[in-house]
Phi, psi and omega in degrees: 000349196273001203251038153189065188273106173238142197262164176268164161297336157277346183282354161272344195262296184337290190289319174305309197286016169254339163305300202278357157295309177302289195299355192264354189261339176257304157351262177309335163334277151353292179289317154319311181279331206221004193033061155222147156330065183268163165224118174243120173257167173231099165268024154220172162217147170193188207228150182197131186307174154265349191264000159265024188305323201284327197263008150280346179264287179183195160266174197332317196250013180287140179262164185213148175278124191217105177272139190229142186226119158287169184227098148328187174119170133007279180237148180240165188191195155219178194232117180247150164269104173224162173206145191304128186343315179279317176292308188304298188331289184304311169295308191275343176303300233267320192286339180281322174121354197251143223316164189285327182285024163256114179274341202274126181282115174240193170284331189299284218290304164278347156296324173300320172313294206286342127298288157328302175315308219277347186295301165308336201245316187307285177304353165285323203255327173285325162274349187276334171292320172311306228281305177270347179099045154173178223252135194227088145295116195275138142312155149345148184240122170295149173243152164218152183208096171190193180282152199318315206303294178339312187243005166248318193307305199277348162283304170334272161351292204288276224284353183279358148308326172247327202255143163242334185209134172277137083015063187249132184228125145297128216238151193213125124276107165283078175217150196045053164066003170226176204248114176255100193269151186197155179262154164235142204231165187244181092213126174261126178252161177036227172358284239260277190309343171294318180282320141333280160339301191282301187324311197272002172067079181211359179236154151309147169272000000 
């Protein structure tokens, strides 16, 4: 049944207001860490094959920022953060304190990511463990920087053994008046999706 999973609009409205739990939760994190005025929202959710994964991210030769986590627990899977060369940039310049024209990607930048990511990925997964009755815990988060092809083709590869579908929930940072958008992607493979799915009353029992 998993190679033809289709969501209702509420079982989808479910998983987003669960997205959206998460940001309100990293939101203050957020704000806490950086005394500044963040909103981070999720206006969509949705089920996305894997093997369409590079065409949600951009093209082929776009560079993109990617954080990645695995999730313990109960059932286990991973999680990716990602966002566009200029937006990762842009957040950690505005989260570092530093001018919009330092453009250049470093270790500082990528460590401010990299917080950011685990603030976000932590709170997500802690709503998502409400959501479902048990405990979903993210690892230490790996970065990558480099083009879509570069850094999704060889995640594809790895997770298509197991994995038929991401989980993407779309993330808005709203802050210093502009709109930083970025993805968050899910995959549960075999079992662990299965068992998914029944935790949220989204499979035959």
């Amino acid at each position: 049944m998993e190679n033809d999973i289709k969501l209702s609009e509420a079982q989808l409205d479910a998983l987003r207001e669960v997205g959206n739990i998460g940001a309100a939760h990293s939101s203050a994190a957020l704000e806490q860490m950086t005394s500044k005025r963040i909103t981070i929202n999720v206006p969509r959710a949705y089920l996305l094959p894997i093997e369409e994964l590079a065409s949600v991210l951009g093209k082929e030769d776009d560079i993109i920022v990617m954080l990645f986590f695995k999730i313990f627990g109960e059932v286990e899977g991973s999680i990716i953060v990602t966002f566009t060369e200029e937006q990762a940039t842009f957040l950690a310049n505005l989260l570092l304190g530093k001018s919009e024209t330092d453009t250049e990607m470093n270790e500082e930048k990528e460590s401010a990511l990299k917080e950011v990511g685990n603030i976000l990925v932590s709170a997500y997964l802690t709503a998502m463990s409400n959501l479902v009755g048990f405990n979903l815990l993210p690892s230490i988060p790996y970065i990558a920087y480099d083009m879509v092809a570069a850094v999704v083709d060889p995640l594809v590869i790895d997770l298509s053994q197991s994995v038929k579908y991401a989980l993407v929930t779309d993330t808005e940072f709203l802050l210093a008046e502009k709109a930083v958008a970025g993805k968050c992607l899910t995959f549960f493979g075999g079992e662990s999706f299965t068992t998914m799915l029944k935790a949220i009353g989204m499979h035959d029992k």
